[in-house]
TORDODO-921295 format. One record per residue (C-alpha): residue in three letters; chain; x, y, z. Coordinates in steps of 0.001 Angstrom, whole numbers, plus 500000, padded with zeros to 6 digits. Example, Ala and Ser with C-alpha at 12.3 -4.5 7.8 and 13.67 -1.06 7.14 Angstrom:
% TORDODO-921295
PT   residu   chaine       c1       c2       c3
PT      Ala        A   512300   495500   507800
PT      Ser        A   513670   498940   507140
This chain:
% TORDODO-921295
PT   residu   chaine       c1       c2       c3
PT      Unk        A   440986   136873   252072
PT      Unk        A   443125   139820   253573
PT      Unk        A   445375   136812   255072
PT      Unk        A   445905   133770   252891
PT      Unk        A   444757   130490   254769
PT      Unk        A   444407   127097   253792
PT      Unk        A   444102   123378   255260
PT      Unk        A   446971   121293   255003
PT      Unk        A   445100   118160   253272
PT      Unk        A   443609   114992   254954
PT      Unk        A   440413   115098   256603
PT      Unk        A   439304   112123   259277
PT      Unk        A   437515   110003   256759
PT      Unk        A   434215   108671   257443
PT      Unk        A   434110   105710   259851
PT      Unk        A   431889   103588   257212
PT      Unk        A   434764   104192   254557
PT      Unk        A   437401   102886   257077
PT      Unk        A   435289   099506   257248
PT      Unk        A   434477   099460   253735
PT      Unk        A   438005   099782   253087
PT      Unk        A   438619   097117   255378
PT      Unk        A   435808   094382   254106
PT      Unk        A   437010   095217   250738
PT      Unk        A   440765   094311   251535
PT      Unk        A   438856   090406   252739
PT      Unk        A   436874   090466   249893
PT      Unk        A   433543   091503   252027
PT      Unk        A   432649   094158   249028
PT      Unk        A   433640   094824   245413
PT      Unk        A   435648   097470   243771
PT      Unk        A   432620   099056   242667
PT      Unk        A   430832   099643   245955
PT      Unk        A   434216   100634   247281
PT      Unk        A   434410   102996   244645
PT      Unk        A   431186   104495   245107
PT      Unk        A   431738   105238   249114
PT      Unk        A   434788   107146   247950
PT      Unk        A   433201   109524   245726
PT      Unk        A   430458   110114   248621
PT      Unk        A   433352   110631   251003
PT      Unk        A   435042   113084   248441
PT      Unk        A   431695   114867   247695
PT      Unk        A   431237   115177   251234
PT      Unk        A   433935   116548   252515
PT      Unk        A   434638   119462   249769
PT      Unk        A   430589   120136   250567
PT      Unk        A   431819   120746   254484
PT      Unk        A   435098   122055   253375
PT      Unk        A   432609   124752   251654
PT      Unk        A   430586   125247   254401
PT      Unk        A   433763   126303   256985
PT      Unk        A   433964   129212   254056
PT      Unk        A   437509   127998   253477
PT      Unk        A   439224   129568   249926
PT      Unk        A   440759   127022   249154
PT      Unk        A   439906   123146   249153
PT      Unk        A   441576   119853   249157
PT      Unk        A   440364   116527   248692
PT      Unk        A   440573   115813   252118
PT      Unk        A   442713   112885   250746
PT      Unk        A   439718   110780   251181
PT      Unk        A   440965   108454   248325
PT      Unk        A   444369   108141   249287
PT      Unk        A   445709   105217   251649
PT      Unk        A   447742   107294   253319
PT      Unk        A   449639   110624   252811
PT      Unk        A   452708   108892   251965
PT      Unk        A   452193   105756   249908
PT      Unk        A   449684   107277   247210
PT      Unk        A   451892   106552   244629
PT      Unk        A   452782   103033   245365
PT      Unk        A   449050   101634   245402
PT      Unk        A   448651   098391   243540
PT      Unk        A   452596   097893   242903
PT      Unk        A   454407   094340   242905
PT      Unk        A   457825   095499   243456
PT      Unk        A   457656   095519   247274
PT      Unk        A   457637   094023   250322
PT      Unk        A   456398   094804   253046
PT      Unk        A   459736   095330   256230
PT      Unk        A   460859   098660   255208
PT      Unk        A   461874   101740   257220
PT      Unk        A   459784   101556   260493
PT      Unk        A   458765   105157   261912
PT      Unk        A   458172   105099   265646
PT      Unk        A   455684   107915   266950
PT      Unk        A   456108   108696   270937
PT      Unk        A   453082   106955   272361
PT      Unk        A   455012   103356   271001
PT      Unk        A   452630   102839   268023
PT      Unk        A   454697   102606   264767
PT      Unk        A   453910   102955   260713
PT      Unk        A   455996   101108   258216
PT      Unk        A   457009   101887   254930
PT      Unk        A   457197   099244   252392
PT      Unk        A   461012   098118   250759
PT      Unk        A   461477   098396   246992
PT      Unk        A   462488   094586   245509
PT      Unk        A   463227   095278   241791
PT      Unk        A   463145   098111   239529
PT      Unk        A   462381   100353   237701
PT      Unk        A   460658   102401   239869
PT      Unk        A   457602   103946   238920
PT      Unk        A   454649   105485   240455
PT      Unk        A   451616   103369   240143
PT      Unk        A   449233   106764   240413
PT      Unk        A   449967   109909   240256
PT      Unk        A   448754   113348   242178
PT      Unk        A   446859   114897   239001
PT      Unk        A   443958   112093   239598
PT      Unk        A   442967   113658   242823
PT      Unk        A   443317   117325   241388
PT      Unk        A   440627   116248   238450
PT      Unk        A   438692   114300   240879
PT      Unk        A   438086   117918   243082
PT      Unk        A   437826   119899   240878
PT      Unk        A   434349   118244   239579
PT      Unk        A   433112   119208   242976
PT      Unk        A   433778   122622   243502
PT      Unk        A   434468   126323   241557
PT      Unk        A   437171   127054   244373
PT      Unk        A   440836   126787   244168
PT      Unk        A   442068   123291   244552
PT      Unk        A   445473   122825   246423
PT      Unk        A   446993   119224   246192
PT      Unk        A   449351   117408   248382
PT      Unk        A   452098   115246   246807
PT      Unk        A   454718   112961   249145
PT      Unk        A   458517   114412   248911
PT      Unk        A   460998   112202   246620
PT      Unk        A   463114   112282   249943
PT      Unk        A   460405   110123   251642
PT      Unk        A   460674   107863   248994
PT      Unk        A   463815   107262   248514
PT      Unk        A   463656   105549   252267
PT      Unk        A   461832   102606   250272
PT      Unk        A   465781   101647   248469
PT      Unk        A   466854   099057   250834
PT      Unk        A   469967   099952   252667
PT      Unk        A   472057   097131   250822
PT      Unk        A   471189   097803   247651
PT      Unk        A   469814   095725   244283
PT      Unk        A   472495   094293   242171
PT      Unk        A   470132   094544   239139
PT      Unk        A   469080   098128   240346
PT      Unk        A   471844   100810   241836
PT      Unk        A   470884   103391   243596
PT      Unk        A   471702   106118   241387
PT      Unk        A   469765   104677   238441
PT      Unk        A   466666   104359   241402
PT      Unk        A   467487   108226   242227
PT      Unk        A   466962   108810   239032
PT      Unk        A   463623   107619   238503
PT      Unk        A   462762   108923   241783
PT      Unk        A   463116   112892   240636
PT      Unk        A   461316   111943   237122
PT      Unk        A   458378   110754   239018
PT      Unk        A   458274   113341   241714
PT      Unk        A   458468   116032   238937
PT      Unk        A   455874   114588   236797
PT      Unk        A   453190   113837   240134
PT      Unk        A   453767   117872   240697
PT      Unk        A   454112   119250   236934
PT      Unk        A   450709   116555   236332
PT      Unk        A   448960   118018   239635
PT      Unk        A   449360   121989   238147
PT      Unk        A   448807   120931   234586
PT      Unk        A   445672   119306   235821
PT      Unk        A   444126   122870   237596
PT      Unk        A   445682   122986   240877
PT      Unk        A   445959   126509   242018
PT      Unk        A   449076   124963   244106
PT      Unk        A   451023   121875   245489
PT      Unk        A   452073   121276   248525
PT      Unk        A   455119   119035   248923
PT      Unk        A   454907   116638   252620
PT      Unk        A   458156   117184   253922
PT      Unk        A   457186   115302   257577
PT      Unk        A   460350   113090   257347
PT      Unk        A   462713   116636   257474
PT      Unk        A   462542   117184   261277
PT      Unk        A   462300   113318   261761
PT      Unk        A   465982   113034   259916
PT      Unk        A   467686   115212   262614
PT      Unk        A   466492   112166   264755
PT      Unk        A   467882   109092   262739
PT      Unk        A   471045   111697   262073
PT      Unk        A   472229   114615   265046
PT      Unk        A   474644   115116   262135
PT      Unk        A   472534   116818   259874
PT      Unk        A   473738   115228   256991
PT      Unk        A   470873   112480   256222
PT      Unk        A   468648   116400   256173
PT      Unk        A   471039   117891   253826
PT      Unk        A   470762   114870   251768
PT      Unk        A   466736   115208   251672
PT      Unk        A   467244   118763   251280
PT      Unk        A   469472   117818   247903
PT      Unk        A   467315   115244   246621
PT      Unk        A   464128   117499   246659
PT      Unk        A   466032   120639   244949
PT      Unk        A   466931   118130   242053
PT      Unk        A   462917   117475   241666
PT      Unk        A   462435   122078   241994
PT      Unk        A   464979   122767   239800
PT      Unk        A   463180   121411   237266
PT      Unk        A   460332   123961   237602
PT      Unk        A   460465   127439   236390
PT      Unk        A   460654   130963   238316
PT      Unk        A   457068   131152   237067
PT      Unk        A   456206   127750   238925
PT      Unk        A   457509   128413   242229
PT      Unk        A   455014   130094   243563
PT      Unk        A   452420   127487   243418
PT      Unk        A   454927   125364   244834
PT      Unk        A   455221   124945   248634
PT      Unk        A   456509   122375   251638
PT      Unk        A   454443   121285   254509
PT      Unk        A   456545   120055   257514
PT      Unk        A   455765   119011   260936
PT      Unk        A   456662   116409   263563
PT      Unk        A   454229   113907   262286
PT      Unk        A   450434   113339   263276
PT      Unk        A   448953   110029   264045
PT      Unk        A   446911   108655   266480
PT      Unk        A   447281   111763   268338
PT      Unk        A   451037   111610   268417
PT      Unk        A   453993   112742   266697
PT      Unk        A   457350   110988   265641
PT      Unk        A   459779   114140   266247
PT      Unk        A   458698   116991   268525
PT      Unk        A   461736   116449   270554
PT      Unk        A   463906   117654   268109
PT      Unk        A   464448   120853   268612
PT      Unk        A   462724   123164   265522
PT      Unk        A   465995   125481   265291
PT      Unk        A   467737   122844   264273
PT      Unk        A   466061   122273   261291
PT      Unk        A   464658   125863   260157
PT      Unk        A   467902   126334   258573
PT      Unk        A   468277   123787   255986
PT      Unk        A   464570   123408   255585
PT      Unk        A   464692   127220   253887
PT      Unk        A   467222   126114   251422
PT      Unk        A   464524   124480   249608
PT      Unk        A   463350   126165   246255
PT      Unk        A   459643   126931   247151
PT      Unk        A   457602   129908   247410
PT      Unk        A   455841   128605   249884
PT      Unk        A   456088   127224   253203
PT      Unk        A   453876   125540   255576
PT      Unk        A   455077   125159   259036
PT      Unk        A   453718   123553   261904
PT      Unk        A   453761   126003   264878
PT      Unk        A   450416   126103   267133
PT      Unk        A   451776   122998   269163
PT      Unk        A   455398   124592   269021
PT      Unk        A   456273   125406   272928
PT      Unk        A   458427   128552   271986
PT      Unk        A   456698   130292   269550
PT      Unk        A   458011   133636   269218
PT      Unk        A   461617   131776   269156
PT      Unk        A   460907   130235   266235
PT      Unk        A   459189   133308   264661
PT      Unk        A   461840   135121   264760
PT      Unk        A   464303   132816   263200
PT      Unk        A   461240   132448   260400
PT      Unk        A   461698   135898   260149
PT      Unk        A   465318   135671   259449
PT      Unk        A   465233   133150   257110
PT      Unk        A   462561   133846   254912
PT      Unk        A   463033   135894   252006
PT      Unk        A   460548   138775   251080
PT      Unk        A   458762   137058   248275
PT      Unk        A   458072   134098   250157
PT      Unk        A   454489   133284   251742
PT      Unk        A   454697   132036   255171
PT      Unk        A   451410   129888   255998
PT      Unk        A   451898   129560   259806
PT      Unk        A   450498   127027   261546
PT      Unk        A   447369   128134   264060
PT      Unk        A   445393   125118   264754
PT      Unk        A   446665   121915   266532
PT      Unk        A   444959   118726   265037
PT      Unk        A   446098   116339   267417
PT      Unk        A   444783   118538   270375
PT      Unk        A   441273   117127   270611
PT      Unk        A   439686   121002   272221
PT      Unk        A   438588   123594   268799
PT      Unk        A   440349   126527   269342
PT      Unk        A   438327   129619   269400
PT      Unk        A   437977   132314   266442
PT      Unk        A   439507   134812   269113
PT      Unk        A   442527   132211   269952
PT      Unk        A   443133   131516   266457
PT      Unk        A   443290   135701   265874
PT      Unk        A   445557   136275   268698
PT      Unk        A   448188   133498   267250
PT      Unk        A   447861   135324   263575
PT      Unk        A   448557   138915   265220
PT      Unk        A   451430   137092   267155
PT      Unk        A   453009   136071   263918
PT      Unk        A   452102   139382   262085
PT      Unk        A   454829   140795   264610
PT      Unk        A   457583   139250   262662
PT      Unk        A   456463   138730   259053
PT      Unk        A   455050   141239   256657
PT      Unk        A   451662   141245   254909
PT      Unk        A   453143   139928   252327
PT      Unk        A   454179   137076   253798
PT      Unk        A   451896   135984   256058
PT      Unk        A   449766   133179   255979
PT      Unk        A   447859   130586   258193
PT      Unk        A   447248   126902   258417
PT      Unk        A   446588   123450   259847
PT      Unk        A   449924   122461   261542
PT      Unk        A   449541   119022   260075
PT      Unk        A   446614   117236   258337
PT      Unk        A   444065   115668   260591
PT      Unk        A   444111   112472   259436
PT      Unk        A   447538   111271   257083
PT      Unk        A   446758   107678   257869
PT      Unk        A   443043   106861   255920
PT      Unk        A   442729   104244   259200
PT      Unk        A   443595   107023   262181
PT      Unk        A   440058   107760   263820
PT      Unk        A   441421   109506   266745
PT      Unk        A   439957   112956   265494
PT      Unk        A   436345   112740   264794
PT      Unk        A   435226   114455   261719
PT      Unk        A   433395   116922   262973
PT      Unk        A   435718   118020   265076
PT      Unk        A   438036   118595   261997
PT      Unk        A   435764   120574   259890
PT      Unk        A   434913   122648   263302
PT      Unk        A   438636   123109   264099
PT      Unk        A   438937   124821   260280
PT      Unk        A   436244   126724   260205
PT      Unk        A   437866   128487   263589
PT      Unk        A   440930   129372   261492
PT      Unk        A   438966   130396   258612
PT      Unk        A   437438   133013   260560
PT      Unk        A   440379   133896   263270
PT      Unk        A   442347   134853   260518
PT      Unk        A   439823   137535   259041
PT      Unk        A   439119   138637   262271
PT      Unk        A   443532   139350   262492
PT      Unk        A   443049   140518   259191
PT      Unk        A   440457   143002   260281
PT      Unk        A   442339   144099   263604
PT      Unk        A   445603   144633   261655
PT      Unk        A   443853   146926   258999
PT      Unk        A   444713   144329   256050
């Protein structure tokens, strides 16, 4: 396409997943059939991913517990009171507190790259968590056997090798979740908890060629679950600034649900350098109406006021589902939602003479 435009990664999954998920965790069905229902799910959704005539495909993280704890899946070292996240309608996730090292990732992103890819001929982008949401699991007072720079440590081996695996494996890109940025300026008016993510996730990109950059992007937004978000209060020009210090070619930013958009796409503007590629955010998941082909162009032209051809892309402003137990967007709905950007963006593309 004229205008580059993918999906940012989970899909609702399907409500007979959720309960086999469920009656698997009580022991209601085995591995196997659990097993089974996933690859339907998978097959499934990169079939309807297809069908919205979208470029590029994702997994639709069908497989993945959540968007955040992939890589922790079947590990002993943890318990389960570590940092709470509290979204604005009062519900709250919950990340899990590291006991004991080492740390190491239980799975890694490269098994949902291979896993696509047997499904479909088009470009496969995968999603991998940030090492700076990990490194919330360290518990604030330490391990005596463990310090935290030995932890820190392992942390930017493993978050090197889930993105280096995820590329070696065939994905045309990866896109790093960066949710927890705009959430830090939250915990921290200071700024320096950001900076501090900001540091920890260069160390991880430094390790990746000039050649490898380009395939590698960040995906921020105020959260999504249940409808509701964790930091939209927090004003975005706040956090534009440190956010495009990271080493990425790519950037996908939440902006459909952003009150003040031309504000912030101008500072976009300002920050972005010229080889950068700007997927810009043009469909609200949370908001339970499908926006329109003709809404969807009119945000894309909007954007193409401040960023050049070469820089322009669109996207999801957050996945629709980064929680495999949120049903609060039906499935449907999801895969009708991206098929509206799929097709608002070539109709922008069209108008603008790209």
């Amino acid at each position: 396409m004229a205008i580059p435009t993918e999906q940012i990664g989970s899909i609702p999954r399907p409500p007979q997943l959720i309960e086999a998920i469920k009656s698997f965790e009580t022991g209601g069905i085995t591995a196997q059939a659990l097993e089974r229902l996933y690859e339907e799910a998978l097959r499934e959704t990169i079939l309807g991913l297809e069908q919205t005539d979208s470029p590029v495909i994702t997994d639709g993280e069908q497989t993945k517990p959540s968007f955040a704890t992939y890589p922790l899946t079947g590990l002993q070292n943890l318990a389960a009171d570590g940092v709470v996240i509290p979204f604005a309608d009062g519900h709250q996730r919950q990340l899990p507190r590291l006991t004991s090292g080492p740390f190491r990732y239980a799975i890694h992103a490269d098994i949902y790259t291979k896993a696509a890819r047997g499904y479909t001929r088009r470009p496969v982008k995968q999603a991998v968590i940030s090492a700076s949401a990990l490194s919330l699991l360290y518990p604030g007072e330490g391990l005596p056997a463990y310090p935290r720079e030995e932890f820190i440590s392992d942390l930017i081996d493993e978050a090197e090798a889930d993105i280096r695996g995820a590329l070696d494996a065939g994905a045309a890109c990866v896109q790093i979740d960066f949710t927890e940025g705009r959430l830090s300026l939250k915990l921290d008016p200071s700024g320096a908890l950001l900076r501090s993510f900001v540091a920890l996730n260069n160390q991880v990109l430094e390790r990746f060629s000039a050649e490898d950059r380009p395939r590698i992007g960040v995906h921020v937004c105020p959260g999504g679950d249940h409808d509701s978000t964790h930091s939209a209060d927090v004003d975005y020009a706040t956090f534009l600034p440190d956010l495009f210090k990271l080493n990425v070619g790519r950037f996908y930013l939440q902006m459909a649900s952003e009150p003040d958009k031309k504000r912030m796409l101008q500072l976009i503007s300002e920050l972005a350098d010229a080889d950068h590629r700007i997927f810009i955010g043009v469909i609200d998941p949370i908001n339970p109406v499908v926006e329109t082909a003709a809404q969807v162009r009119d945000r894309v032209l909007e954007a193409a006021f401040f960023l050049s051809r070469e820089q322009l892309g669109t996207t999801d402003d957050c996945g629709f589902a980064p929680f495999a137990d949120d049903m609060s967007t039906a499935r449907d709905t999801a895969f009708r939602k991206i098929r509206a950007r799929v097709e608002g963006t070539a109709l922008a593309a069209a108008e603008l003479g790209w």
